[in-house]
N, C-alpha and C positions, 0 to 999 in steps of 0.2 A: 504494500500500500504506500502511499507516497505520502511524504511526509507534511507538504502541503496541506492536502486533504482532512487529513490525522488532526492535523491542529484547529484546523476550522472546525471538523465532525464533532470533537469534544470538547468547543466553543472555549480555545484559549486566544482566539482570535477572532473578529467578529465577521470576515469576509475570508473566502478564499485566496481572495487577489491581495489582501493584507499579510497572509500568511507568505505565501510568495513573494511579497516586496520584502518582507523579514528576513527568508530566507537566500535572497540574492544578496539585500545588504549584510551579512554576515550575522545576521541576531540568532540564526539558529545553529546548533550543532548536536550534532547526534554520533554518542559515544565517542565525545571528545575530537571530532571534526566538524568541520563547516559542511552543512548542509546544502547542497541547491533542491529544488520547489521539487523534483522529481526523483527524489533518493527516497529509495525505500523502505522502509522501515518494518520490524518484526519485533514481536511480544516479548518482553526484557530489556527492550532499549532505552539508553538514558538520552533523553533528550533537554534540553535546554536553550531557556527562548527568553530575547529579552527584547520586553514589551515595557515601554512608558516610564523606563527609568527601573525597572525592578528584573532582576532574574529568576524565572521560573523554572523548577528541575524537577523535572519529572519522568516518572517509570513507565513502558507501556505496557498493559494490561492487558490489554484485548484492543483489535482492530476494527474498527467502524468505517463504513465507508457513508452513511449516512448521516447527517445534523439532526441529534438527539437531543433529548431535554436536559436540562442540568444536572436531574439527581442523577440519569444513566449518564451522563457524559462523566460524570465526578469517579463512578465506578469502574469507567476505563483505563485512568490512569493512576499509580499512586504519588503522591505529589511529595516531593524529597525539598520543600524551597525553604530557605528559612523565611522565619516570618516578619512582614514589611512593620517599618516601621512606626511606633506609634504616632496617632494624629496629632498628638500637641508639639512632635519635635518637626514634623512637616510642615504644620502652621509657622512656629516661628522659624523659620530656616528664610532669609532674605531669599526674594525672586525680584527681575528685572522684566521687567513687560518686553515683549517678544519685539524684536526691531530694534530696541533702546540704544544698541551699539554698544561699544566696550566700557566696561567700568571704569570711572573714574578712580586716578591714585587714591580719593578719598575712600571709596565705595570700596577698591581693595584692601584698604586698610581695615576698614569695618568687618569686612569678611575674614579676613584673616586672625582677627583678633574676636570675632565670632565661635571660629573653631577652633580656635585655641594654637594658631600656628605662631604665634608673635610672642 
């Protein structure tokens, strides 16, 4: 089954063609290689995907070639990820609105002494 497919079938990705642009940019790898949209995949493999800033790792279970519902999609794979971080250190973590251009020396300041690099 291709791994593509896999990923969208048990809805770790919300389109097919999302799953494919993942796996051509290099977000997926399966059993510690880079994946392309048409590698195959079989039950025991580890697969990992990185979606949104987080990485997901997980085991395959059983193969689906169809988009199932949550509770069946949850039961195809076992999920190895560590778990994301809490909302209140998300919230306060500075963000720059998308476009903003490069941080200013002030703003890197801030950030660095944010996390404690300074």
């Amino acid at each position: 089954m291709r791994v593509d497919a896999w990923l969208w079938a048990v809805r770790l990705t919300k389109t097919r063609s999302a799953a494919a642009s993942a796996c051509r940019g290099g977000h997926v790898r399966v059993n510690g290689a880079t994946a392309k949209p048409a590698q195959n995949i079989t039950v025991g493999d580890e697969v990992r995907v990185r979606l949104d800033g987080r990485e997901r790792i997980v085991e395959v279970a059983q193969l689906i070639a169809k988009r199932v519902g949550a509770p069946v999609a949850v039961s195809c794979y076992i999920d190895h990820s560590p778990p994301p971080p809490p909302r209140e250190i998300i919230a306060s973590m500075p963000h720059r609105d998308r476009g903003a251009g490069r941080p200013t020396k002030r703003d890197r300041r801030e950030l660095d002494r944010l996390l404690g690099r300074e």
